[in-house]
N, C-alpha and C positions, 0 to 999 in steps of 0.2 A: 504494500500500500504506500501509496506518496505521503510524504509528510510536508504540510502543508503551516506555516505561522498562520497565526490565527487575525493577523492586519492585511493579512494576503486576501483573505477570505471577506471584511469588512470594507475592502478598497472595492473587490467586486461589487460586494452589494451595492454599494452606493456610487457607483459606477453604470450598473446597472439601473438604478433607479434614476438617476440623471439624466442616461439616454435614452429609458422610457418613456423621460415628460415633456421629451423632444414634441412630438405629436400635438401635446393639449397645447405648448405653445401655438405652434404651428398652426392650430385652429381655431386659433384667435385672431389671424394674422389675413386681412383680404386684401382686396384688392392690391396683390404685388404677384407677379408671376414667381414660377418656381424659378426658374434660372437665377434669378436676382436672388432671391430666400437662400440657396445655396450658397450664392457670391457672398453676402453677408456674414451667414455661417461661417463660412469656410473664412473671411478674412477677417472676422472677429475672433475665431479662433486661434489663426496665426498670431496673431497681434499678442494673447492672452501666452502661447506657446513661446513668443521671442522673448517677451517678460519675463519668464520662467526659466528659462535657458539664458539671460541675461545676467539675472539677479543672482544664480548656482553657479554663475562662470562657467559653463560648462559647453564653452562653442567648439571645443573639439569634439563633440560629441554630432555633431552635423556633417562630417566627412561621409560621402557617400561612398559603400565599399565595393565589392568586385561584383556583385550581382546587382547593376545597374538595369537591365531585363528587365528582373524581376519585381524592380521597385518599381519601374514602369508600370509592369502589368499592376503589379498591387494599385496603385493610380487610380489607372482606368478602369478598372473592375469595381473600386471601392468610389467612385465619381458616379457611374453609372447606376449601381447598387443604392447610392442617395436621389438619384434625380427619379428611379423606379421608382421609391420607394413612397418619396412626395409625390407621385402621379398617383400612385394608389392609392394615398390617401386622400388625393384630391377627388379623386373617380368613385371609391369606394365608402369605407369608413375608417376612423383611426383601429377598431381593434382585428378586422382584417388585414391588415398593415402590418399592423406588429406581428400580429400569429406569422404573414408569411414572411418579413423580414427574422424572424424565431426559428426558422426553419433550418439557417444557414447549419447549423451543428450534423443534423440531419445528412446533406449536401457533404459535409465534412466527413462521417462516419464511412460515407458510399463509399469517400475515393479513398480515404485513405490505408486499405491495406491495398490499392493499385501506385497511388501517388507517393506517399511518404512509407510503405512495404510495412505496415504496421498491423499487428496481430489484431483482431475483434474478440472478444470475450463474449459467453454467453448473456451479462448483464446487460452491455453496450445494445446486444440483437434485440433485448425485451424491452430495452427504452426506445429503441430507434420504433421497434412495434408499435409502442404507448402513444410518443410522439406522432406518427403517421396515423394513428387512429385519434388522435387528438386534432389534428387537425381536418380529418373529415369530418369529424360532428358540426365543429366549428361553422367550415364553409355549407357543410349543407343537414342544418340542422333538422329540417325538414324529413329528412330521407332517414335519419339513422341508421342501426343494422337488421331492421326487421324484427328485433326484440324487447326496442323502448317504442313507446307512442309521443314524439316531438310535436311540440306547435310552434306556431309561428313563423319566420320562412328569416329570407337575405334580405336585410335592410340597407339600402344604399347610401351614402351621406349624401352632404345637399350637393345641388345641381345649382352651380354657379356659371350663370350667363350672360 
């Protein structure tokens, strides 16, 4: 078993909770297209990052290393990944959103005994289950498995025109 400090575990949580409330801002926020919402994020976040890495003296820590590629794709995948993810939410609702934005680990589990050659345990198979049948009730709550009785159906957020 990994041993894990127990500030490791508190940084996630609230980390996690941070990037969840991403959305309820976000849906406060009208009349501004996404492209722009992005641009602000992302260069208020830089701004709050240079401060940080300012104030810790820590500019040699910004040397880009031999997998220049790869930071690339990291980029473009994780640009893309936000501009989805705000369309979703613009088109759908926020807790659709997050569920499929949630998925990523999922995504993760697939490839990596192909990609990173890493072993899957039988626990990892029953979450990955739980997960993927968590998320069909989710999107189509209506349907179930034929052995709950569900009401109510897919609610769409607003339609902004």
């Amino acid at each position: 078993m990994i041993q894990v400090k127990n500030g490791a575990h508190i940084a996630l949580l609230v980390g996690s909770i941070l990037y969840g409330m991403t959305g309820l801002f976000l849906s406060r926020i009208h009349n501004m297209s996404i492209a722009s919402i992005i641009f602000y994020r992302l260069f208020f976040g830089l701004c709050v990052i240079s401060i940080f890495i300012v104030v810790n003296n820590s500019q040699s820590e910004l040397k880009i290393a031999k997998k220049r590629f790869l930071l690339l794709l990291q980029v473009i995948f994780g640009l893309a990944s936000l501009i989805l993810y705000f369309i979703c939410i613009e088109k759908t609702c926020f807790s659709i959103a997050v569920l499929l934005q949630s998925t990523a680990p999922i995504v993760v589990m697939l490839a990596s005994p192909y990609v990173l050659k890493e072993k899957v345990g039988k626990e990892s198979i029953i979450a990955l289950i739980i997960a993927i049948l968590g998320v069909y009730l989710v999107i189509h709550p209506d349907k179930g498995f034929g052995l709950f009785e569900f009401t109510g159906g897919y609610y769409l957020g607003p339609v902004t025109k």
